[in-house]
Predicted model as a PDB file, atoms N, CA, C, CB and O in Angstrom, pLDDT in the B-factor column:
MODEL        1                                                                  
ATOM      1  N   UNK A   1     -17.560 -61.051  -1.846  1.00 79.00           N  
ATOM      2  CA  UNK A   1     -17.626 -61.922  -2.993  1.00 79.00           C  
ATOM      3  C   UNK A   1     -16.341 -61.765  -3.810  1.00 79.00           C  
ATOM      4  CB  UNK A   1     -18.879 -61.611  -3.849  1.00 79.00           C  
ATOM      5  O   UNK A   1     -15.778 -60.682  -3.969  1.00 79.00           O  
ATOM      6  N   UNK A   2     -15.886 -63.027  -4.357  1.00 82.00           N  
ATOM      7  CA  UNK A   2     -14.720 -62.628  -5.075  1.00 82.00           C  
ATOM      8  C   UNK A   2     -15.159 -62.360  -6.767  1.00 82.00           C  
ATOM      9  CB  UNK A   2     -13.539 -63.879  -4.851  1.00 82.00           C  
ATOM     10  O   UNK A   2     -16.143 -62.603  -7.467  1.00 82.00           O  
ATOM     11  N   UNK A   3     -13.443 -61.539  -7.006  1.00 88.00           N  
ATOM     12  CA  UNK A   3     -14.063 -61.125  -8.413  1.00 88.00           C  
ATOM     13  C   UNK A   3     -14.142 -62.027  -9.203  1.00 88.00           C  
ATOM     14  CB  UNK A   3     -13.443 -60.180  -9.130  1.00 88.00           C  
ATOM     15  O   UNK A   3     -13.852 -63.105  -8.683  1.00 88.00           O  
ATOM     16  N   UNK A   4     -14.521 -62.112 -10.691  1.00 89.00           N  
ATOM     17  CA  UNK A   4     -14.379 -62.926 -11.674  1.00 89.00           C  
ATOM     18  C   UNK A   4     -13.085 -63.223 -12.443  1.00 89.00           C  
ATOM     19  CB  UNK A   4     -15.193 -62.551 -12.406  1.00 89.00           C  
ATOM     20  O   UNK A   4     -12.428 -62.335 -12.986  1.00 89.00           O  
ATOM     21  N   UNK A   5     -12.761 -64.508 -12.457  1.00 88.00           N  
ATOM     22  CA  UNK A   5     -11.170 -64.417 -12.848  1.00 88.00           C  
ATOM     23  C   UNK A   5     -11.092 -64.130 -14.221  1.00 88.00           C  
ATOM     24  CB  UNK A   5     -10.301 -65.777 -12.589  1.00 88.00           C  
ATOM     25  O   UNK A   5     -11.931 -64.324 -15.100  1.00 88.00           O  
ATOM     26  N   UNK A   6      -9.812 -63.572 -14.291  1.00 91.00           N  
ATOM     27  CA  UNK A   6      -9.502 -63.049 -15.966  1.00 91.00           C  
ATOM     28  C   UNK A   6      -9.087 -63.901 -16.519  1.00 91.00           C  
ATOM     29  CB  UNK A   6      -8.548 -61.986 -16.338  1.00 91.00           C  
ATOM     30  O   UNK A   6      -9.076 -65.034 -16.036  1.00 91.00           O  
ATOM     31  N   UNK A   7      -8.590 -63.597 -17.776  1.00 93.00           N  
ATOM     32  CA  UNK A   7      -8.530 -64.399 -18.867  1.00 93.00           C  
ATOM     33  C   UNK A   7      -7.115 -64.251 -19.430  1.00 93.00           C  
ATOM     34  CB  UNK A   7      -9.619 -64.055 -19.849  1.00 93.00           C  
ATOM     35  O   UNK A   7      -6.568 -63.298 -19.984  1.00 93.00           O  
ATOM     36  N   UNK A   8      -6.751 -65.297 -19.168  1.00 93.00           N  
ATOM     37  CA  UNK A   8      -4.757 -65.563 -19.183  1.00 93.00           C  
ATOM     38  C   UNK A   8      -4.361 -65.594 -20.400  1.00 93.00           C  
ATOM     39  CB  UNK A   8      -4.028 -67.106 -18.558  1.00 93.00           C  
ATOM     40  O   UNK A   8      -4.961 -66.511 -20.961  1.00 93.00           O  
ATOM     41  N   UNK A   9      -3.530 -64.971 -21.232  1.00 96.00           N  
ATOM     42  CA  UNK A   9      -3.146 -64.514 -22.098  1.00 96.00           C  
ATOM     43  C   UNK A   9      -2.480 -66.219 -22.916  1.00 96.00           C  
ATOM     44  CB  UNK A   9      -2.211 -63.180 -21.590  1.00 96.00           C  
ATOM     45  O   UNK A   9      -1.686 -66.992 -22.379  1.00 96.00           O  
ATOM     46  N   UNK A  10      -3.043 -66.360 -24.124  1.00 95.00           N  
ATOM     47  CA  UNK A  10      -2.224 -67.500 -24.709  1.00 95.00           C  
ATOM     48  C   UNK A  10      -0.830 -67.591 -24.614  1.00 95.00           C  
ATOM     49  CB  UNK A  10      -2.417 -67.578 -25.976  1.00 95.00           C  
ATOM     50  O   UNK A  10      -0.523 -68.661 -24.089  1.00 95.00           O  
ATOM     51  N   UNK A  11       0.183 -66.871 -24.922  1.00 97.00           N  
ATOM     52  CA  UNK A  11       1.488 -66.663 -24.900  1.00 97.00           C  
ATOM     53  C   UNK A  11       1.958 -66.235 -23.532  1.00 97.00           C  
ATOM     54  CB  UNK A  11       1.816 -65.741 -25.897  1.00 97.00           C  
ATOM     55  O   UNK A  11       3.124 -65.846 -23.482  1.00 97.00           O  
ATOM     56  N   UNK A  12       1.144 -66.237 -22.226  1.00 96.00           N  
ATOM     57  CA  UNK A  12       1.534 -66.698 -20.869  1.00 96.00           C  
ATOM     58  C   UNK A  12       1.329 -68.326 -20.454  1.00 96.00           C  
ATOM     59  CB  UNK A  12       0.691 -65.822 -19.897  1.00 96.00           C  
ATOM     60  O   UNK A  12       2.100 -69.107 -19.896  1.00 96.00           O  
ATOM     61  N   UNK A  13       0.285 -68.456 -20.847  1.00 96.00           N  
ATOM     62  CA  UNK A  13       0.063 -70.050 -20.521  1.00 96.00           C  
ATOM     63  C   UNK A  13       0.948 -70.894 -21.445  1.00 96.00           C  
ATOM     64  CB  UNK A  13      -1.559 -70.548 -20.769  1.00 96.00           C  
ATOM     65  O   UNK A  13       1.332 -71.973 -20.994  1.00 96.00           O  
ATOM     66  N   UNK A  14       1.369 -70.490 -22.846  1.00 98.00           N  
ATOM     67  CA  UNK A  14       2.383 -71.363 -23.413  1.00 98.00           C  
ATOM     68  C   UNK A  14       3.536 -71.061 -22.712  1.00 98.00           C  
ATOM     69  CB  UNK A  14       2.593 -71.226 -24.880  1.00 98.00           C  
ATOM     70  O   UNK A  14       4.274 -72.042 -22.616  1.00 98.00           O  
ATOM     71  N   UNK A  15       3.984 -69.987 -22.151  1.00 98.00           N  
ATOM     72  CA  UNK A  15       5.032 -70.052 -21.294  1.00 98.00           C  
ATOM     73  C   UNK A  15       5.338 -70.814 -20.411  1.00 98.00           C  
ATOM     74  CB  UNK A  15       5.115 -69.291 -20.831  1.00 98.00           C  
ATOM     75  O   UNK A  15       6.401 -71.431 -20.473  1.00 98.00           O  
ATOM     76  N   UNK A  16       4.478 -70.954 -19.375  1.00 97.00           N  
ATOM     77  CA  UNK A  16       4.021 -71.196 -17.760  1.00 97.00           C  
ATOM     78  C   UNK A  16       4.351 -72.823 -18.239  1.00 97.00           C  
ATOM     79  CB  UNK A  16       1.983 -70.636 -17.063  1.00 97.00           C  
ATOM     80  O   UNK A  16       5.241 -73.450 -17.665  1.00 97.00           O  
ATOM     81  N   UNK A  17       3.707 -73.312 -19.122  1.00 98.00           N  
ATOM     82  CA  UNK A  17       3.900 -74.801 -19.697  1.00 98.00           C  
ATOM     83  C   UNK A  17       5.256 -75.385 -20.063  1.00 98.00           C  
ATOM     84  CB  UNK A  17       3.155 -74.917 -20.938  1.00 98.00           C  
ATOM     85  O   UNK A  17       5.735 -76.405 -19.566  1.00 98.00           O  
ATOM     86  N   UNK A  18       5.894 -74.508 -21.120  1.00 98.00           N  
ATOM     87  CA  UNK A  18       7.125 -74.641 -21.603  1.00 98.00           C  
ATOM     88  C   UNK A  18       8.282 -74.861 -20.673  1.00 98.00           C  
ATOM     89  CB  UNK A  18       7.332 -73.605 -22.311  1.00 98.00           C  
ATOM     90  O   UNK A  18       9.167 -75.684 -20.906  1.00 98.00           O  
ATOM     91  N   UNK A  19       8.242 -74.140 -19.676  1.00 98.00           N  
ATOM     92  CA  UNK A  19       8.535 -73.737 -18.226  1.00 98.00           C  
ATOM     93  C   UNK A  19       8.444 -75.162 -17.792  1.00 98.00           C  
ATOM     94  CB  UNK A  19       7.444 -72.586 -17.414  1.00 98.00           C  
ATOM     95  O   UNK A  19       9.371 -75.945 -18.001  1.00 98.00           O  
ATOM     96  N   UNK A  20       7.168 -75.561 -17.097  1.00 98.00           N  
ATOM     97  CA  UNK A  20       6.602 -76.817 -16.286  1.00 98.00           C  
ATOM     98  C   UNK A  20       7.736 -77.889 -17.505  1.00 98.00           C  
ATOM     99  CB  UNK A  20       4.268 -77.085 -16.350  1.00 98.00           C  
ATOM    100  O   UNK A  20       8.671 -78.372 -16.865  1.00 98.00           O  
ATOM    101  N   UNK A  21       7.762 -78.174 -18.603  1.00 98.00           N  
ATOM    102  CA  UNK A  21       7.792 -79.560 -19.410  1.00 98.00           C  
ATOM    103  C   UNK A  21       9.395 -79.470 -19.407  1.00 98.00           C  
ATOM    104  CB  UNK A  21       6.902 -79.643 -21.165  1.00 98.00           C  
ATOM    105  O   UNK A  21       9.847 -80.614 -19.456  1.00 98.00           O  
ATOM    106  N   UNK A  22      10.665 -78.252 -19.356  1.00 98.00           N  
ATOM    107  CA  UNK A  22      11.632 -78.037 -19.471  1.00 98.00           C  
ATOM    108  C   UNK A  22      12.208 -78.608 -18.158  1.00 98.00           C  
ATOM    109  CB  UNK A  22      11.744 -76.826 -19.851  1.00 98.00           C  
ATOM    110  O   UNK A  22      13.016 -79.512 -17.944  1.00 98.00           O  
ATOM    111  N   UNK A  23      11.488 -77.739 -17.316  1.00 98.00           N  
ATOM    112  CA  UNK A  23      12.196 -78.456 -15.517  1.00 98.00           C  
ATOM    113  C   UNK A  23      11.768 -79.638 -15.772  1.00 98.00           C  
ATOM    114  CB  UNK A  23      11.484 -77.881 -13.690  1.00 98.00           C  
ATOM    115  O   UNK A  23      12.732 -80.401 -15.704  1.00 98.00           O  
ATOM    116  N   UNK A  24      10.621 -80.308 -16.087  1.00 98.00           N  
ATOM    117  CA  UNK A  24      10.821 -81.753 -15.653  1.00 98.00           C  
ATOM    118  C   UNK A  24      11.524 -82.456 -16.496  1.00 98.00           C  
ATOM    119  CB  UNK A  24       9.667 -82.469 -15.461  1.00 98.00           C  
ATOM    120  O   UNK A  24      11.815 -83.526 -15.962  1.00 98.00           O  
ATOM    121  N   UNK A  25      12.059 -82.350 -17.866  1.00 98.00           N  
ATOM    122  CA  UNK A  25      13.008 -82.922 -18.730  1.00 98.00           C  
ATOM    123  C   UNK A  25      14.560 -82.577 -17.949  1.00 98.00           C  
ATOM    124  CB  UNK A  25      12.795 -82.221 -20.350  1.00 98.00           C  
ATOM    125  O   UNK A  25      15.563 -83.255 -18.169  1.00 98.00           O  
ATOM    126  N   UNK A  26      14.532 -81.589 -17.163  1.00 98.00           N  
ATOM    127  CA  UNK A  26      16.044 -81.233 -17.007  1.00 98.00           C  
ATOM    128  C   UNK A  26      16.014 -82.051 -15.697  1.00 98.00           C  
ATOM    129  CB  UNK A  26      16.574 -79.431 -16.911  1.00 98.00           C  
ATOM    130  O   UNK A  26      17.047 -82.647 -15.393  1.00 98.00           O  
ATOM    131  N   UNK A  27      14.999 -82.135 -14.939  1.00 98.00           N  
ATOM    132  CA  UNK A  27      15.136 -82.978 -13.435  1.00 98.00           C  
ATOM    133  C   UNK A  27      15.108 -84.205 -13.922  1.00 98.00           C  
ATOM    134  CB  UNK A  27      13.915 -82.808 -12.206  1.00 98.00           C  
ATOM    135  O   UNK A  27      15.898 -84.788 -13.180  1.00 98.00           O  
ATOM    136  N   UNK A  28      14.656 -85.092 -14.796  1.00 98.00           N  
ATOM    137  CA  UNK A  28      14.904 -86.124 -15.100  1.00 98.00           C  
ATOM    138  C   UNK A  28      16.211 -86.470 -15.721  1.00 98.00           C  
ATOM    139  CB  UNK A  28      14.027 -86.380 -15.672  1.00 98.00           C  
ATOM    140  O   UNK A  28      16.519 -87.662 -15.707  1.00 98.00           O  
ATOM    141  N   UNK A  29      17.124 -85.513 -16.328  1.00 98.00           N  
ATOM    142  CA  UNK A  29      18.287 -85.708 -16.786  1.00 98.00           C  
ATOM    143  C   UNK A  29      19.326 -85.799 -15.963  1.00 98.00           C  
ATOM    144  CB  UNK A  29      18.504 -84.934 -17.549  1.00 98.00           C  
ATOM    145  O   UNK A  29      20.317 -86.525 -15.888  1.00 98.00           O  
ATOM    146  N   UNK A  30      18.736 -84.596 -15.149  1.00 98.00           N  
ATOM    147  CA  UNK A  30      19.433 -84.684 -13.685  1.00 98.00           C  
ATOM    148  C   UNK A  30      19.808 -85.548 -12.797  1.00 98.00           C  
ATOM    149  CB  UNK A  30      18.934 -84.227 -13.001  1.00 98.00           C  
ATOM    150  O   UNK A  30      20.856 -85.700 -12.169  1.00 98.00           O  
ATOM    151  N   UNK A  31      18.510 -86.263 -12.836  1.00 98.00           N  
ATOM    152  CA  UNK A  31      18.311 -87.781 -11.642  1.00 98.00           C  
ATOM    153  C   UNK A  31      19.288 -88.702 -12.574  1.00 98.00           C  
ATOM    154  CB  UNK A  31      16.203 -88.717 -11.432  1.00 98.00           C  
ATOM    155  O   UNK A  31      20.085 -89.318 -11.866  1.00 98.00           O  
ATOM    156  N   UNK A  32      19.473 -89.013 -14.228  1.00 98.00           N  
ATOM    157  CA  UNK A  32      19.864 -90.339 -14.465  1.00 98.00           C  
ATOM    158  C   UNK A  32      21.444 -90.065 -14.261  1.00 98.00           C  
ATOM    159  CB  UNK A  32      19.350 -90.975 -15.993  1.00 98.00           C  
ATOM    160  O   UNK A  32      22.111 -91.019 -13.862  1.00 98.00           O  
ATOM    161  N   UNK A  33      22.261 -88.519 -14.567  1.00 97.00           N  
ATOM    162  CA  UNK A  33      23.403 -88.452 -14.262  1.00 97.00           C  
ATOM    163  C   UNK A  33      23.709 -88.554 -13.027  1.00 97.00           C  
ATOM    164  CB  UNK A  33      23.821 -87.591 -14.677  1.00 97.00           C  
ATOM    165  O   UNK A  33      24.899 -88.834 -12.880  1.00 97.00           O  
ATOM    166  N   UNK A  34      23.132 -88.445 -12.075  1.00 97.00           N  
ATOM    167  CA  UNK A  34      23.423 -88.544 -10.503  1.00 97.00           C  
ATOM    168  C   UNK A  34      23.542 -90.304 -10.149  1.00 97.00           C  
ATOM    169  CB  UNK A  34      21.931 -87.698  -9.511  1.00 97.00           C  
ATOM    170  O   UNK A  34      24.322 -90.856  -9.373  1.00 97.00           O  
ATOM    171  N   UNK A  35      22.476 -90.919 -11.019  1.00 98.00           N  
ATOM    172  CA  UNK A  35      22.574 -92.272 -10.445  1.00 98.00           C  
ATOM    173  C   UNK A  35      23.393 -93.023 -11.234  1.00 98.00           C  
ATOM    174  CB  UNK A  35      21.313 -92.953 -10.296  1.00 98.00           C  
ATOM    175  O   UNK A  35      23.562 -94.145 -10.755  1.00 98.00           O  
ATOM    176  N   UNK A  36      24.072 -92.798 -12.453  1.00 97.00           N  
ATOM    177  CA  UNK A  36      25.123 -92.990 -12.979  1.00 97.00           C  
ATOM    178  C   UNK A  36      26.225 -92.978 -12.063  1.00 97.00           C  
ATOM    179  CB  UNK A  36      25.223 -92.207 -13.905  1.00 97.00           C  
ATOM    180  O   UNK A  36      26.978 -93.952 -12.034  1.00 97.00           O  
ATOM    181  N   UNK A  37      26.442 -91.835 -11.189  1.00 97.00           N  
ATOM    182  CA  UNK A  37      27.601 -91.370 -10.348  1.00 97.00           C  
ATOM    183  C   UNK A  37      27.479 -92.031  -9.140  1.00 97.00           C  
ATOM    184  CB  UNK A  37      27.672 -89.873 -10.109  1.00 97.00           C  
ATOM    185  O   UNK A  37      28.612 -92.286  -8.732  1.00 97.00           O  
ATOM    186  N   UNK A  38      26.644 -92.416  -8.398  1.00 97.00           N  
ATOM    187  CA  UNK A  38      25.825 -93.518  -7.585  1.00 97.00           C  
ATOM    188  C   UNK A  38      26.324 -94.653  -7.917  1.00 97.00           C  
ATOM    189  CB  UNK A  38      24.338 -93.608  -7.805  1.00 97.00           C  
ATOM    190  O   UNK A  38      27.237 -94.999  -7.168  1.00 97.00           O  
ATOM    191  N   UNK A  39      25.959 -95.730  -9.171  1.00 97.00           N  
ATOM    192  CA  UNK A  39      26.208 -96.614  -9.151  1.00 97.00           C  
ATOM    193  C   UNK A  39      27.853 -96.833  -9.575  1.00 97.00           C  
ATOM    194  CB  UNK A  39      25.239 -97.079  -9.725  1.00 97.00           C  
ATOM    195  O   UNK A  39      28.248 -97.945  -9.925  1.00 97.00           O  
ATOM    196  N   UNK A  40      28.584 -95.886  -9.520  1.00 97.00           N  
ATOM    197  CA  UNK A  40      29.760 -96.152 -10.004  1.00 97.00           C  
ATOM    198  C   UNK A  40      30.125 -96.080  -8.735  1.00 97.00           C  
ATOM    199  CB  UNK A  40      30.407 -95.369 -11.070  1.00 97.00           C  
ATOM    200  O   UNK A  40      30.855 -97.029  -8.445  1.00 97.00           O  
ATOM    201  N   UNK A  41      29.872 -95.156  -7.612  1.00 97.00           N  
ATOM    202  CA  UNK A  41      30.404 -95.361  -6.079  1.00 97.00           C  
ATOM    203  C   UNK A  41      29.929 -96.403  -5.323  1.00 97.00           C  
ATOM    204  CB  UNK A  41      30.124 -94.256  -5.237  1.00 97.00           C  
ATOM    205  O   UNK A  41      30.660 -96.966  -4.507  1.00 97.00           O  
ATOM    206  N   UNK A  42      28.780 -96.724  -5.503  1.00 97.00           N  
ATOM    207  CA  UNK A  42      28.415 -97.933  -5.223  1.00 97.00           C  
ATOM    208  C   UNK A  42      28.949 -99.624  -5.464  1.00 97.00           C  
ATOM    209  CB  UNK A  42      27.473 -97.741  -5.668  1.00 97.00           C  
ATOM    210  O   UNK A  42      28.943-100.507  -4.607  1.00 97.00           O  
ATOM    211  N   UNK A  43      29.381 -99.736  -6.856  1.00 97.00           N  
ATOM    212  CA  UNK A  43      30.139-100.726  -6.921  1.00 97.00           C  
ATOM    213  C   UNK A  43      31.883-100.969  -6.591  1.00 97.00           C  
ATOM    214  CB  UNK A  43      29.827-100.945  -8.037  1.00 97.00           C  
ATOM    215  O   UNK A  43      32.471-102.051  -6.591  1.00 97.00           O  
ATOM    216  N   UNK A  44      32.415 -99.721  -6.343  1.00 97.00           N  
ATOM    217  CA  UNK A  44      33.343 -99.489  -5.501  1.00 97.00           C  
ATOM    218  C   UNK A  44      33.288 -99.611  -4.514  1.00 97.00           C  
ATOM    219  CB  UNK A  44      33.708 -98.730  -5.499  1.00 97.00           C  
ATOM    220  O   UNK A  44      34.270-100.172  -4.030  1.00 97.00           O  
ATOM    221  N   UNK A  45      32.398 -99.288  -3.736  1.00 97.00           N  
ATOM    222  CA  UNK A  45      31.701 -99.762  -1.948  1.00 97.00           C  
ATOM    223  C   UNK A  45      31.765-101.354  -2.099  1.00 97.00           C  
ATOM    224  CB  UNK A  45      29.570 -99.177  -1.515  1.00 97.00           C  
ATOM    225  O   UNK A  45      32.232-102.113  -1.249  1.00 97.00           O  
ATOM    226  N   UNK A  46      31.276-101.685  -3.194  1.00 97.00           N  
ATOM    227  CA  UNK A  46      30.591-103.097  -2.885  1.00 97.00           C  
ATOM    228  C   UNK A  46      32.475-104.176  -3.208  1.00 97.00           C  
ATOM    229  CB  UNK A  46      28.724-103.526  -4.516  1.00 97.00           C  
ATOM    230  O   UNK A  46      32.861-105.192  -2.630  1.00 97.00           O  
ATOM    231  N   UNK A  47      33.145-103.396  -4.266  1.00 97.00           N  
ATOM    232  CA  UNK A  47      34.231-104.199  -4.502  1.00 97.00           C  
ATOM    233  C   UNK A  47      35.662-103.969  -3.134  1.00 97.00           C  
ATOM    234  CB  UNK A  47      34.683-103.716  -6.191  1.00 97.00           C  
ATOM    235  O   UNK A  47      36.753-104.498  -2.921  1.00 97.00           O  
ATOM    236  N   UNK A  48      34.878-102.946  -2.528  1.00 97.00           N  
ATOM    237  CA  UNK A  48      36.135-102.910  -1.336  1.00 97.00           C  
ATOM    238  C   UNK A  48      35.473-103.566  -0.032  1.00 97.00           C  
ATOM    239  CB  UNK A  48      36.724-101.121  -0.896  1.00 97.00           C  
ATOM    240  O   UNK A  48      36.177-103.824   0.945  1.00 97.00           O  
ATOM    241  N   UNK A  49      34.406-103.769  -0.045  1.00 95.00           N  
ATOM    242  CA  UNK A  49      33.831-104.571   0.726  1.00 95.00           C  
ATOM    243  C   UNK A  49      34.173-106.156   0.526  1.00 95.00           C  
ATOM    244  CB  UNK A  49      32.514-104.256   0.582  1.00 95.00           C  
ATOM    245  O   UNK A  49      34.807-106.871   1.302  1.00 95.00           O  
ATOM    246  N   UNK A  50      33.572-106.520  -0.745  1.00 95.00           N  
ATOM    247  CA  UNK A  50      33.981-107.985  -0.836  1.00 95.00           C  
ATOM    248  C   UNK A  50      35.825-108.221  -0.267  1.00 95.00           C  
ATOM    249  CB  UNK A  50      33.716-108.456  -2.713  1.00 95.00           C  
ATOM    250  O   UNK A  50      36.285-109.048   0.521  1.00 95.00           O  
ATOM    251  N   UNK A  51      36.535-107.091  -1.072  1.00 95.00           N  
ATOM    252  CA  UNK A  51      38.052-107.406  -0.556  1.00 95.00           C  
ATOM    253  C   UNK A  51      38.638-107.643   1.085  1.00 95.00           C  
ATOM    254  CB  UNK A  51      38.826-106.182  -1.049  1.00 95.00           C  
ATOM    255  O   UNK A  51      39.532-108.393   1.477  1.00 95.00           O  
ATOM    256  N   UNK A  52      37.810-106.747   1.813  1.00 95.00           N  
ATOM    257  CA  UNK A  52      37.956-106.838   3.273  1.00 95.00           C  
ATOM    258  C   UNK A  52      37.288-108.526   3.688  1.00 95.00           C  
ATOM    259  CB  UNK A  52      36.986-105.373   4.058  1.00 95.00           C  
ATOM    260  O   UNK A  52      38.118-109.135   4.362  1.00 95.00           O  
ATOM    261  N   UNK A  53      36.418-109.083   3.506  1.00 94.00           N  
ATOM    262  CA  UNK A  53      35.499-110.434   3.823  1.00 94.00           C  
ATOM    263  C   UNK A  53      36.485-111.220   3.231  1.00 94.00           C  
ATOM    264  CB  UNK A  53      33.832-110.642   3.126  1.00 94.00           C  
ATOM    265  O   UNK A  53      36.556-112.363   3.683  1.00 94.00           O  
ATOM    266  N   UNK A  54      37.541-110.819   2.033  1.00 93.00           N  
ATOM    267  CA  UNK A  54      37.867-111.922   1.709  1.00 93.00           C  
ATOM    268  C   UNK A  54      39.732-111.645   2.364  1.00 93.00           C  
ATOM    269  CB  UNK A  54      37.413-112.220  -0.081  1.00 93.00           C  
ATOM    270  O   UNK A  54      40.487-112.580   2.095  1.00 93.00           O  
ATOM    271  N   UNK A  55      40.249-110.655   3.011  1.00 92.00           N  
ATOM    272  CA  UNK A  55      40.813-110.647   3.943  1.00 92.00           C  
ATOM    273  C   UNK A  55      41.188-111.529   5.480  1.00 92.00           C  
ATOM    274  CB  UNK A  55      40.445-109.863   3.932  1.00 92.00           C  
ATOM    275  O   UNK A  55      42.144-112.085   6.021  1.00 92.00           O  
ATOM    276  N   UNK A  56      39.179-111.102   5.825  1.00 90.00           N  
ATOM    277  CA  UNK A  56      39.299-111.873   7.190  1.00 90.00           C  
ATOM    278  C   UNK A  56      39.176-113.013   6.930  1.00 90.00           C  
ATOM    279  CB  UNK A  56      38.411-111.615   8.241  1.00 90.00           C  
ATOM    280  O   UNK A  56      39.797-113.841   7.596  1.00 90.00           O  
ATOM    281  N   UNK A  57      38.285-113.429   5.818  1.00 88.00           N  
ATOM    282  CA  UNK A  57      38.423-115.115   5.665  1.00 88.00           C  
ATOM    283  C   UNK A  57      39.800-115.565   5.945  1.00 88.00           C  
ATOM    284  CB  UNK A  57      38.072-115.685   4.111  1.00 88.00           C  
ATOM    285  O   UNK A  57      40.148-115.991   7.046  1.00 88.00           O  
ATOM    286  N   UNK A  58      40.477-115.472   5.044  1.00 87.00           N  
ATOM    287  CA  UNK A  58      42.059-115.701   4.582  1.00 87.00           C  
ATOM    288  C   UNK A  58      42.749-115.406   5.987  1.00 87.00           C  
ATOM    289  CB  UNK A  58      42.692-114.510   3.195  1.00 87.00           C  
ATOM    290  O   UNK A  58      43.526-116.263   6.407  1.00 87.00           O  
ATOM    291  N   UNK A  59      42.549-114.374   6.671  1.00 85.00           N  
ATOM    292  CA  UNK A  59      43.171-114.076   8.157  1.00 85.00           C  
ATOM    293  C   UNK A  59      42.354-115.171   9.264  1.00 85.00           C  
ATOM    294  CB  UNK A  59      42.826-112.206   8.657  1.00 85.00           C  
ATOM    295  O   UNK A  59      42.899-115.395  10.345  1.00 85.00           O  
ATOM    296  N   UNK A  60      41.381-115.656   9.019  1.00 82.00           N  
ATOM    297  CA  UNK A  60      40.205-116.574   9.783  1.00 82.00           C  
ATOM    298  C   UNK A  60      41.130-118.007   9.350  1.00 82.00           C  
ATOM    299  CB  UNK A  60      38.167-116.436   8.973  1.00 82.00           C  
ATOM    300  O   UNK A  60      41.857-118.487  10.219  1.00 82.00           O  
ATOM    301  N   UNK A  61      41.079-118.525   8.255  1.00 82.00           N  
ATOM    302  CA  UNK A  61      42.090-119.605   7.871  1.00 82.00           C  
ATOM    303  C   UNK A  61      43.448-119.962   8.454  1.00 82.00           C  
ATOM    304  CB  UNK A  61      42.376-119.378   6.694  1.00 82.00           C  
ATOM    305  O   UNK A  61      43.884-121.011   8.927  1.00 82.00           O  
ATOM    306  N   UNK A  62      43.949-118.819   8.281  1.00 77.00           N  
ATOM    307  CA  UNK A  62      45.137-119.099   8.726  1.00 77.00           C  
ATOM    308  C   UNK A  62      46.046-119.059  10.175  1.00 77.00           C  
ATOM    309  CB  UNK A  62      45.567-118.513   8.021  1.00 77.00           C  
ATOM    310  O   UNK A  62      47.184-119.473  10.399  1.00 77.00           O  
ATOM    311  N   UNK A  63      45.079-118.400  11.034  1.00 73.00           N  
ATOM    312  CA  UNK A  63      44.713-118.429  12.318  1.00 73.00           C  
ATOM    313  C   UNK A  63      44.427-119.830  12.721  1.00 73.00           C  
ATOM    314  CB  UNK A  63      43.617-117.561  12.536  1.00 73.00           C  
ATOM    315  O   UNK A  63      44.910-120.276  13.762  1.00 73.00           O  
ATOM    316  N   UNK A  64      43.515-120.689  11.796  1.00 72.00           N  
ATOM    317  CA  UNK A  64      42.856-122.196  12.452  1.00 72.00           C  
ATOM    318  C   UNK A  64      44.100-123.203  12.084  1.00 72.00           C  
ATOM    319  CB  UNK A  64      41.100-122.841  11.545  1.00 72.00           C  
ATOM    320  O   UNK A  64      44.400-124.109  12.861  1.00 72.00           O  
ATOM    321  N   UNK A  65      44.692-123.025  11.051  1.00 69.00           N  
ATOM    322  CA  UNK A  65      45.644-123.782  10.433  1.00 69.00           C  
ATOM    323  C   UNK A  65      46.885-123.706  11.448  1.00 69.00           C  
ATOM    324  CB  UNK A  65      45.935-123.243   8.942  1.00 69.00           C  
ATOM    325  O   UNK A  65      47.716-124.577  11.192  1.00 69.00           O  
ATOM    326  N   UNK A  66      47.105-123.172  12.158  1.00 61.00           N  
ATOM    327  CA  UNK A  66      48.040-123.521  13.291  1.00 61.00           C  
ATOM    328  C   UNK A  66      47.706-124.060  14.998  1.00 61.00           C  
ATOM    329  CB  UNK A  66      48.743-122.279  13.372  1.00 61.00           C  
ATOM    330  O   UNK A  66      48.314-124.123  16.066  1.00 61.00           O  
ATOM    331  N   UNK A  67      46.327-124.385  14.442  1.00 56.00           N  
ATOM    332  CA  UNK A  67      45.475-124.485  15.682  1.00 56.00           C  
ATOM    333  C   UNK A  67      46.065-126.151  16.205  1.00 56.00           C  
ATOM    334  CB  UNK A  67      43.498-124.328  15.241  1.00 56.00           C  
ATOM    335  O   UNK A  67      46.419-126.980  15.366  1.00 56.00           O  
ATOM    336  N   UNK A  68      46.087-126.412  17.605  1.00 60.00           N  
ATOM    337  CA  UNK A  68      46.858-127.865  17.626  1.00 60.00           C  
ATOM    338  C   UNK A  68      45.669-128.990  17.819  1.00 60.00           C  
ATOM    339  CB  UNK A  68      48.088-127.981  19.046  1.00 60.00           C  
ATOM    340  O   UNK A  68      45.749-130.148  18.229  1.00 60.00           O  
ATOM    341  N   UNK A  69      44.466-128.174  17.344  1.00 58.00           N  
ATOM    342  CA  UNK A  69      43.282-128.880  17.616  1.00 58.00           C  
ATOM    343  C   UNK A  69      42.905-129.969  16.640  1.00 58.00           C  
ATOM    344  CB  UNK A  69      42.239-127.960  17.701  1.00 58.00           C  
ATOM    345  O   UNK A  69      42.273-131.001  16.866  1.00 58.00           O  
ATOM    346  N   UNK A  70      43.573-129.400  15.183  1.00 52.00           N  
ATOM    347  CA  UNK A  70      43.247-130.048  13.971  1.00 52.00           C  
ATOM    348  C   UNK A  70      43.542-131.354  13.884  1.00 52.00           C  
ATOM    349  CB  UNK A  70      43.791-129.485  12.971  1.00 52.00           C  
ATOM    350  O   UNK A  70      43.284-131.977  12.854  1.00 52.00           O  
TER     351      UNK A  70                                                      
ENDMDL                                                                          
END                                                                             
């Protein structure tokens, strides 16, 4: 049989809590600076991307423009 559980000291359980509510304020602070840093690499991805599409276009154009088909 198991024993009877004891009785957790107020100023452990305000700990144990303080504890729990701190990590999740600091992991949430955590997550919005990370996706800050995210979306700033991300729209760099996205603006060197558009530049390459608008490369081959322009290289796609000017390829047809000497075409003797036109």
């Amino acid at each position: 049989m198991a024993p009877a559980p004891v009785a957790v000291s107020p100023l452990i359980k305000f700990g144990r809590y303080s504890a729990l509510l701190l990590g999740v304020a600091y992991g949430s602070r955590h997550t919005k600076s990370l996706q800050k840093k995210e979306d700033v690499i991300m729209k760099n991805k996205e603006a060197k991307a558009a530049a390459e599409e608008k490369k081959k276009v322009q290289a796609a154009t000017a390829a047809s423009e000497g075409s003797i088909f036109d």
